[in-house]
N, C-alpha and C positions, 0 to 999 in steps of 0.2 A: 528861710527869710519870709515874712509877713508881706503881702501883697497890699496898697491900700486903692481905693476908689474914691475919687473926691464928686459929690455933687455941687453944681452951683446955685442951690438953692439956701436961704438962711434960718428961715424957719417951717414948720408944719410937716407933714408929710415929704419923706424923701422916697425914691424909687429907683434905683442905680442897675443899666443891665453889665453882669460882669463876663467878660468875654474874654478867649484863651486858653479857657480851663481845659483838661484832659479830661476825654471820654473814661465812663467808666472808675470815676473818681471822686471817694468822701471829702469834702470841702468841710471847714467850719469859718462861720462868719457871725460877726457884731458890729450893730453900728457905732457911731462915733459922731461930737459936736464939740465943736475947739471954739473958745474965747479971748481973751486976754488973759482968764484967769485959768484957762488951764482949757482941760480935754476928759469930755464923758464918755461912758460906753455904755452902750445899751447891752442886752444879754446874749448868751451864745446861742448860735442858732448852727444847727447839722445841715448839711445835702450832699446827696450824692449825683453826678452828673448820667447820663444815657452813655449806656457803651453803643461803639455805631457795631452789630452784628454781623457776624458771616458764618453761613451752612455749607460745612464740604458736600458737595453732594458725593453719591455713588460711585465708585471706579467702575467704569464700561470698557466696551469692542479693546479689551487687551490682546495683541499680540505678541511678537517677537521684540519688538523695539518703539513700539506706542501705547497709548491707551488717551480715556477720554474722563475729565472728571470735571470738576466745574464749583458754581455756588450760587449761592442765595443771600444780599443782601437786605433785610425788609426796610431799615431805614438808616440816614447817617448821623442818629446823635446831634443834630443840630452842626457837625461839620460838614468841612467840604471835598469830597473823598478825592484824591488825586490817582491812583492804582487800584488795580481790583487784577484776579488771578488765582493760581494754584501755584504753592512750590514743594517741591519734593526732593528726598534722598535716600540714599540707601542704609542711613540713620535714625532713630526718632527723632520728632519732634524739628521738624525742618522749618528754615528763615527764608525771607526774601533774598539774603546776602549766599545763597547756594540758586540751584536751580529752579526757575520758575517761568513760569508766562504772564505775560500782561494782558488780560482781554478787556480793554477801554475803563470806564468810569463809571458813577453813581451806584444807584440801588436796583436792586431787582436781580433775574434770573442771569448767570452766563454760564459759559462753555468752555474748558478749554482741553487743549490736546496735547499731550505731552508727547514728545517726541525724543531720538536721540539714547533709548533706554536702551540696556543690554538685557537679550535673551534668558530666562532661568533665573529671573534675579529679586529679589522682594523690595519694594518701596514703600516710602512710607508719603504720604502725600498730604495737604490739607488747604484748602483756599484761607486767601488772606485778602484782604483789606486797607490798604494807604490813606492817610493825610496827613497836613502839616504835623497835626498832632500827634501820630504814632502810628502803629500799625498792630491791628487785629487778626487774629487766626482764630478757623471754623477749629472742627472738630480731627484728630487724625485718621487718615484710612490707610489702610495698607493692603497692598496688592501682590501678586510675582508675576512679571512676564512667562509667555507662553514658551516652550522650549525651543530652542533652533533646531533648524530641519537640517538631516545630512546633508554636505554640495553636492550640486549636481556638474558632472564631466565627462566629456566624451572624450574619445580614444583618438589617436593622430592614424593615419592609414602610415602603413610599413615602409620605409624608404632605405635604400644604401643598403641593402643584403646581401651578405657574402656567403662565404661557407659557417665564420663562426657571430657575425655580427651583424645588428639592424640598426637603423635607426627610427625612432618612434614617439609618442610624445602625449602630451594631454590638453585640452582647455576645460579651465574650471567657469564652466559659466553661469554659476550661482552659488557662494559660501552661503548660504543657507540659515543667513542671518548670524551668524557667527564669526569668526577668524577664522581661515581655513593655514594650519600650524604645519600639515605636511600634506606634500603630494608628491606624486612620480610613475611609477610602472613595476607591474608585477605580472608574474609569469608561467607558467606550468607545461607537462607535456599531458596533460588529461585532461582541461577545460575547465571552464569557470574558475580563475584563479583569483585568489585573496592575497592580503599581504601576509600572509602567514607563510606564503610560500617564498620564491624567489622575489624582489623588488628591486627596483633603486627609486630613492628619494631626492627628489629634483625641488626643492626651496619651498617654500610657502606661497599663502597668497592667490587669488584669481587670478584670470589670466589665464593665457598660454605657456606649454613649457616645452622642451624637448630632451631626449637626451640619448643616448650607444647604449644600446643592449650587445655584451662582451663573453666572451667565453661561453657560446652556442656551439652545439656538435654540428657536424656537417649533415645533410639531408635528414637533415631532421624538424619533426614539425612543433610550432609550439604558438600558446594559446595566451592572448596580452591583453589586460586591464589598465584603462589610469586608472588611479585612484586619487581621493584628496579626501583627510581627514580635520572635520573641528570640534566642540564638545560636545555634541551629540553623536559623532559617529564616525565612516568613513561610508564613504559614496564612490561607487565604479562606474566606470566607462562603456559602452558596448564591447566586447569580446572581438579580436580583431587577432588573424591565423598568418602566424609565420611559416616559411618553410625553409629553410636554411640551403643552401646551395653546395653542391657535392664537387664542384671543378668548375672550371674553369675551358674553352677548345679555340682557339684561336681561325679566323678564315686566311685565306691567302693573302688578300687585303691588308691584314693586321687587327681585324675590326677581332675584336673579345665578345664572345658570348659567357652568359653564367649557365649552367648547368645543372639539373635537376635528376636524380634516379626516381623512377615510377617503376614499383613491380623489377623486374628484369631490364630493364632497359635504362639511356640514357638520354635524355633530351637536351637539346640548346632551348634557354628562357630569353625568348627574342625571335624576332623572323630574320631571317637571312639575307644579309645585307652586299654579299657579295660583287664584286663590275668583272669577277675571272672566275675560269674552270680551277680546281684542283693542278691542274697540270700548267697553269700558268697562264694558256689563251683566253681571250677575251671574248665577255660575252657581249654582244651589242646590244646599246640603246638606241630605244627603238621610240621618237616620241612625236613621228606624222603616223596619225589614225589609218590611214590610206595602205600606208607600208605595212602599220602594224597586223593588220586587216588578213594581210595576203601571206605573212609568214608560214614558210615549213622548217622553219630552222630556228636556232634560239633563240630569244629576245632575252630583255629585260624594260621596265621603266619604274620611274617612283610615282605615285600614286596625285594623280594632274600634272607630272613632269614635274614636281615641286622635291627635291632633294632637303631643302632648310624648312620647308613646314611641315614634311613626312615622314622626316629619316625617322623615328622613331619605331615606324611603323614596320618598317625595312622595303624591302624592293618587291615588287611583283614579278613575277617571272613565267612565262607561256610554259606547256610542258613537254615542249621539245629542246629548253633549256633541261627540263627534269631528267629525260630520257638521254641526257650522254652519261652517265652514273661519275661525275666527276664535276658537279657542282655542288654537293658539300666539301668539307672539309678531309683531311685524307684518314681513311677510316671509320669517317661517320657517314650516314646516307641519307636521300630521302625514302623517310618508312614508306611498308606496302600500304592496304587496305587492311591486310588481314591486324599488322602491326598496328594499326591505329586500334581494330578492334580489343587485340592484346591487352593494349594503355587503358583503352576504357572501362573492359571487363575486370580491369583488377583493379580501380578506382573504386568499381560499386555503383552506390547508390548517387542519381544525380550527378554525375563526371561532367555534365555542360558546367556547372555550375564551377564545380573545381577547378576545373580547366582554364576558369576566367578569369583576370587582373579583379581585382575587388574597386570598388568605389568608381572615381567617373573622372579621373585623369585621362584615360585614355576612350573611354565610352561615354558615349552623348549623358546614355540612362543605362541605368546595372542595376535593375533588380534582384539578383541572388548571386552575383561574383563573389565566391568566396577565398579563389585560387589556392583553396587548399594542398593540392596536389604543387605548387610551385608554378608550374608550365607559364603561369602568366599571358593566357594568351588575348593577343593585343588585335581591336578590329579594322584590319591593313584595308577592307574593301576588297576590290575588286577592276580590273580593267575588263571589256566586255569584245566580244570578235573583232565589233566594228571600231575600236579604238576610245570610246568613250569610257569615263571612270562614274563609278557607283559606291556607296553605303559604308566610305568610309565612316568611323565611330560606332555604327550599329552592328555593325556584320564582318566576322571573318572569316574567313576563308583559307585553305592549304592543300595546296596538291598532295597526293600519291603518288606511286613510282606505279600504280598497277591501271595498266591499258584497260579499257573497259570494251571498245572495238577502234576500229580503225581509226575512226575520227574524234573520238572523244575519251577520257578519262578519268579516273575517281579521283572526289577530294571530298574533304570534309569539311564542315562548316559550323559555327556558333552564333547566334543572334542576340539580342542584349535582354531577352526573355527567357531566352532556349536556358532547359536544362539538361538537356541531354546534345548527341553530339553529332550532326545528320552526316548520313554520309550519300552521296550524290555522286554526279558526273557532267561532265560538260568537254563542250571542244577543246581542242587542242592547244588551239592560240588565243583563249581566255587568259589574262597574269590573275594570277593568285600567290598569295604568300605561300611559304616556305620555312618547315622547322625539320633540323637535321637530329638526326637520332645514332645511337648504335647499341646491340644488345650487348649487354655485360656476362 
């Protein structure tokens, strides 16, 4: 359909501006003069109108899920530009009507920052230009995001271990710019385990997870990874040491200990929680300083007299509780000195370290608890001659059965540094924890 312009002029020169047109568009126009007796036309005349321009610039700082592109308008065709921006797909030749940014109005240089993108993946991008009249696009560029990085996840510390089962777990605390598609726990009895080996896969996703590690032999040791995979890879955890538990020994109490074999022998995983001898009599608590002070006879106490913020820790006990051989369990004892040496020398290398609960549930600070060996040993502290208590969290402490002289006796001790395993002595009516043993 023919467009017309009327001027109000009747004769001589006429000058009409025609407004509306589309950027970028051949026109043909003639004039015209109407009378009574009709209508003339002058001759044909060509134009083409100014496209309003836009320059994609450059794809820049691309990573995992951005990049940075922009343009350049130099002028608008005599309109009036409403949008200006970049849109982009993972198809050629991309519209405003898919993904895009808007970065304000008119002519001249902008920026913009694509966001939202997936990892490994190629776009196709190109700035565009808005107004009433239409809309212009630069030139196409096309880019690929950078790959996604493995997740990163650490290992849950060992909990609920029996003889055949743990429990244990992972947090994924960075899918790595990807979807993380599986994760869970894998396992070995030789170290540095992958999923090639033993697993279970415990959901998708970041996050924390958990789950039962099942069908473990008894004292036996084994070597646990999270893992969590997405399409770049699979990403592990720190290396974190089970030890499976060999029995089970009951105190007269009822209290349950778990059980560990080292070398030839057996140990209770726990300090000794006992209120009676073997043979039924009771041992006294003992919790004015004054009294505790002056004992030649048994004691016990819980470690600041606190049974509900200690018990884990178990009871201290002076070692003239130690010296009636009928405070462990029946059959089991408290080891010698020489016995403890036993335990340590056939651990090896670094036995402080083995010997220790791992992580810092029960230690202030644990730099090297690896509790490889099982024993789990936990830092009960210490009660002191005059009744005062000391260094639980940092420091544990365990009597011997072996006299050293009259007044005083061996035990042994662990520090939250120590790697190794001191052995010492002190008086009599010191409490120190207690772990009950017997050789197999």
């Amino acid at each position: 359909m023919d467009s017309i312009v009327r001027s109000s002029s009747h004769s001589g020169t006429i000058s009409i501006k025609v407004t509306g047109l589309t950027p970028g568009t051949t026109y043909y126009s003639k004039p015209f003069a109407s009378n009574n007796l009709g209508t003339g036309y002058g001759d044909i005349d060509q134009f083409t109108t100014d496209d309003f321009l836009v320059t994609t610039n450059p794809i820049s700082l691309i990573t995992q899920t951005t990049a940075r592109c922009g343009g350049y308008i130099p002028g608008n065709g005599g309109v009036s530009i409403i949008a200006r921006g970049v849109c982009w797909d993972v198809s050629p030749n991309p519209t405003t009507a898919l993904n895009k940014t808007v970065d304000g109005s008119g002519t001249g240089t902008f920026v913009s920052d694509l966001t939202g993108l997936r990892p490994s993946t190629t776009y196709y991008a190109r700035a565009y230009v808005s107004a009433r009249e239409g809309t212009a696009y630069g030139s196409e560029k096309i880019f690929t995001t950078t790959q996604a990085a493995i997740p990163t996840v650490t290992t849950t510390a060992i909990s609920s271990v029996t003889v055949s089962s743990a429990v244990t777990g992972g947090t994924v605390t960075s899918d790595g710019g990807a979807t993380v598609t599986d994760r869970g726990i894998c396992w070995n009895t030789t170290g540095n385990p992958t999923v090639t080996n033993s697993k279970i896969s415990l959901g998708s996703g970041s996050g924390s997870y958990s789950g039962s590690l099942s069908g473990l032999q008894p004292n036996s040791l084994y070597f646990i990874k999270a893992y969590a995979v997405n399409s770049s890879g699979t990403g592990y955890g720190n290396e974190v040491i089970l030890r499976t538990y060999g029995g089970t020994v009951t105190d007269i109490d009822g209290n349950i200990y778990n059980t560990v074999n080292i070398g030839n022998q057996s140990w209770m995983v726990g300090n000794l929680k006992t209120t009676k001898f073997s043979d039924g009599s009771a041992i006294p608590l003992v919790t004015e300083n004054t009294i505790w002070s002056g004992l030649t006879t048994p004691g016990r106490c819980w470690y600041n007299n606190s049974e509900m913020v200690n018990k884990d820790y178990g009871q201290l006990y002076n070692w003239y509780a130690v010296n009636t051989t009928t405070l462990c369990p029946a059959g089991w004892h408290v080891p010698t000195d020489a016995e403890w040496t036993t335990m340590t020398t056939y651990l090896g290398s670094l036995p402080g370290a083995q010997l220790k609960e791992a992580g810092t549930l029960h230690w202030t600070s644990n730099t090297n608890g690896t509790n490889r060996s099982g024993f789990t040993g936990l830092p009960g502290g210490y009660r002191t001659s005059n009744g005062t208590f000391s260094y639980i969290g940092s420091s544990a402490y365990w009597w011997t059965s072996t006299l050293y002289y009259t007044t005083r006796a061996r035990y042994r001790s662990l520090t939250s540094t120590s790697t190794s395993v001191v052995s010492s002595y002190n008086y009599l009516n010191y409490g120190f924890s207690v772990r009950c043993m017997k050789v197999l």
